[in-house]
C-alpha positions in Angstrom: 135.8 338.6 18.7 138.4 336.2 17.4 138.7 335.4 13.6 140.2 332.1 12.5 141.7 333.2 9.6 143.3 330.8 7.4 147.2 331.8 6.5 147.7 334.2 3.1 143.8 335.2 3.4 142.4 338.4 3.5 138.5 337.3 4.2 137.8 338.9 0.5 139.7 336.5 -1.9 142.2 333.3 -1.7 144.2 332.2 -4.4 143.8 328.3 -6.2 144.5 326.8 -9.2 141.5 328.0 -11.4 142.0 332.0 -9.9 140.6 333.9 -6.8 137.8 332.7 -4.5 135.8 334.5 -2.4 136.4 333.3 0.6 133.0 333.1 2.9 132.8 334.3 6.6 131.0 331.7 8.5 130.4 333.0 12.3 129.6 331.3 15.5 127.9 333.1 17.6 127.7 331.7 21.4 129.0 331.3 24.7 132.1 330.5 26.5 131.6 327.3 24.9 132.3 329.1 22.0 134.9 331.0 22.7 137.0 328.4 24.4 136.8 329.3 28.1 140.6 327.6 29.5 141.7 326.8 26.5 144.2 328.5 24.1 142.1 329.7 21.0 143.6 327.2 18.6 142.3 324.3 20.9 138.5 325.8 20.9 136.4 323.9 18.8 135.6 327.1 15.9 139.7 327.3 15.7 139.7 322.9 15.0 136.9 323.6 12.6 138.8 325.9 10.6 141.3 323.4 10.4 139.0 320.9 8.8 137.6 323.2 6.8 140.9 324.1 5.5 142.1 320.3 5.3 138.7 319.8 2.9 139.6 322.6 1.0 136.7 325.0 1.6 137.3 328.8 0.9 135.9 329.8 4.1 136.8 332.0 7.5 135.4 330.8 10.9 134.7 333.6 13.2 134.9 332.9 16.7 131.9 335.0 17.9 131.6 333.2 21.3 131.5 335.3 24.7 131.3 334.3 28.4 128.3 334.2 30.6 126.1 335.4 27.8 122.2 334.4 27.5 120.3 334.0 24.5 118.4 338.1 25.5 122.4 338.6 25.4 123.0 337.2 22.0 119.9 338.8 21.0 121.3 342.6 21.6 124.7 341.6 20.9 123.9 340.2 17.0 123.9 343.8 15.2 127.4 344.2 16.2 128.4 340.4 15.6 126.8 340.6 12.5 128.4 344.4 11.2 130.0 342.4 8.2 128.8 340.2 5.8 128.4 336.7 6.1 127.7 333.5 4.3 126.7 331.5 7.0 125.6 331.9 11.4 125.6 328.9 13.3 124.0 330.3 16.8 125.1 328.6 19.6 123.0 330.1 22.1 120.6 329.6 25.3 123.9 327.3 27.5 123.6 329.9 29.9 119.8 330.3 30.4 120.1 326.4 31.1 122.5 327.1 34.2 120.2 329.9 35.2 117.3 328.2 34.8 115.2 330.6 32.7 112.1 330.2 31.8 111.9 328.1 28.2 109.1 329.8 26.5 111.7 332.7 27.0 114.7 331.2 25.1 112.2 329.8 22.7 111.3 333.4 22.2 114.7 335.0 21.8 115.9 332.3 19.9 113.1 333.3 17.3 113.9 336.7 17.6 117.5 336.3 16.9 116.8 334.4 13.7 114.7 337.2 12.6 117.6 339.8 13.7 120.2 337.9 11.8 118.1 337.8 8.6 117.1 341.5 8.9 121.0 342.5 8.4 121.9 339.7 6.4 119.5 338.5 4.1 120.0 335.2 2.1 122.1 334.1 5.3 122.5 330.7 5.7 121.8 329.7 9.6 121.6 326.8 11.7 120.4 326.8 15.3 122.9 324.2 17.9 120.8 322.2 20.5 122.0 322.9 23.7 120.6 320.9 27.2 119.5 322.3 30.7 121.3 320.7 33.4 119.3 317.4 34.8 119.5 318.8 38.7 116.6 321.1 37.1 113.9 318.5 36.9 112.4 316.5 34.2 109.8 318.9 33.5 112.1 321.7 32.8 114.9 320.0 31.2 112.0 318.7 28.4 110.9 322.2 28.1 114.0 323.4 27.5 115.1 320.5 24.9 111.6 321.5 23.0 112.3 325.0 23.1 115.0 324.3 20.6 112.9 322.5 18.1 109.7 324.7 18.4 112.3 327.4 17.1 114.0 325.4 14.5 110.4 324.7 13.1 108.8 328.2 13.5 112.4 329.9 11.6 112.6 327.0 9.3 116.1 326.2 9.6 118.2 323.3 10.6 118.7 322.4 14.1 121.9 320.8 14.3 122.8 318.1 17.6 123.5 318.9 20.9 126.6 320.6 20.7 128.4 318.9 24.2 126.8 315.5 22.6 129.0 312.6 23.9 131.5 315.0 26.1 128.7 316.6 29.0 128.9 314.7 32.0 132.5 312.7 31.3 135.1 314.3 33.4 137.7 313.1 31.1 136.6 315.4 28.8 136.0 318.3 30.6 137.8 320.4 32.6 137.3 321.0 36.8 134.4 322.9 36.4 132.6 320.1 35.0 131.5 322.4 32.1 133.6 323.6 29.9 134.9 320.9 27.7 139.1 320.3 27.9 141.2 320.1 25.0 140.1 316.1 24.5 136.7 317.5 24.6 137.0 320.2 22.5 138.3 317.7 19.3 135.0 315.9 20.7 132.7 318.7 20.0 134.7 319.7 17.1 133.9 316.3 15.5 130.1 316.8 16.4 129.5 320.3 14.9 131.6 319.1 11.7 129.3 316.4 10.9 126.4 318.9 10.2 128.8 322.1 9.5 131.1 320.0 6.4 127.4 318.8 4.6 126.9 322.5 5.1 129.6 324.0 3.5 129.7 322.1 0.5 126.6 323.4 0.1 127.0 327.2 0.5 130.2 326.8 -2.0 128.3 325.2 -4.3 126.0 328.0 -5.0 126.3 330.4 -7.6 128.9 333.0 -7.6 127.5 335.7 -6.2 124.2 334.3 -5.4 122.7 333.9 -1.8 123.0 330.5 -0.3 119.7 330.6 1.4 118.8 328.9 4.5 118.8 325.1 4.2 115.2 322.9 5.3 115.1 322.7 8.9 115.9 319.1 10.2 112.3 316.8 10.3 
């Protein structure tokens, strides 16, 4: 599991003008999406997130939690591990695969609920936000709608924000992705990273603006 860690930090405490700040993990949990699949780790969209994160001055550390092949069932037994430390904040990037392997909807709609409930169990006060992620178009109409739906049935019945399509703008352009016609390329990547930001910055600003100490809680999900 990579960490993003910005230089001089420790993940506890960073240094700044008015003393130490607690410096929040913040962890992606997903796919090879995630993790950057053919691309260096600093070129993976969590890595150029850090960067703006850094660059807006926010006191956080981005944890690349994303691993290849892995389903949202995956993700589900996976997240107590993920998840052994504290965090402020879980963006779940979850369900690309089951997509590809065309899994049943009502399935991923299930797990994604599940997974919700497992992050909250071990880290109450969490902050969360679910990505939307697309089934492939060769799968029909019918199932691609299913699928899309899935994601906002779980962002209603968790209550928490469902964030755009994460490949929004970069699925489908060859320019932007590399020969597999799936994972983005390093064009791509600064695409997606520019996607995720515009919910993720709002987000952050948020979480550091609680009180010390305090939970953030989990943001209104999206109408």
């Amino acid at each position: 599991m990579a960490e993003n860690t910005p230089e001089g930090t420790d993940g506890a405490a960073s240094s700044s003008a008015g003393g130490a700040r607690r410096v929040q993990r913040v962890v992606f949990l997903g796919t090879s999406l995630t993790a950057g699949l053919g691309l260096d780790p600093e070129k993976a969209y969590p890595a150029l997130l850090q960067a703006k994160a850094d660059s807006a001055g926010y006191a956080v550390r981005i944890v690349n939690a994303g691993l290849s092949g892995e389903t949202s069932a995956g993700a589900l037994r996976r997240a107590g591990w993920v998840l052994d430390q504290p965090a402020a904040m879980v963006v779940l990037e979850v369900g690309a695969n089951d997509g590809l392997r065309g899994v049943d909807p009502d399935s991923t709609y299930a797990n994604l609920v599940k997974l919700v409930a497992a992050v909250r169990a071990g880290q109450p006060g969490v902050s969360l936000a679910l990505v939307q992620m697309e089934a492939p178009t060769n799968l029909g109409r019918s199932y691609t709608t299913r699928f899309h739906t899935a994601y906002e049935r779980a962002a209603r019945e968790t209550g928490i924000p469902l964030w755009p399509f994460l490949l929004d703008g970069v699925a489908g352009d060859a320019t932007l992705n590399q020969a597999d016609g799936i994972h983005p390329n390093v064009v791509g990547s600064q695409r997606v990273a520019e996607t995720v930001w515009r919910s993720l910055g709002p987000a952050l600003a948020a979480l550091q603006a609680a009180p010390s100490g305090m939970p953030s809680g989990t943001p209104p999900a999206t109408p």
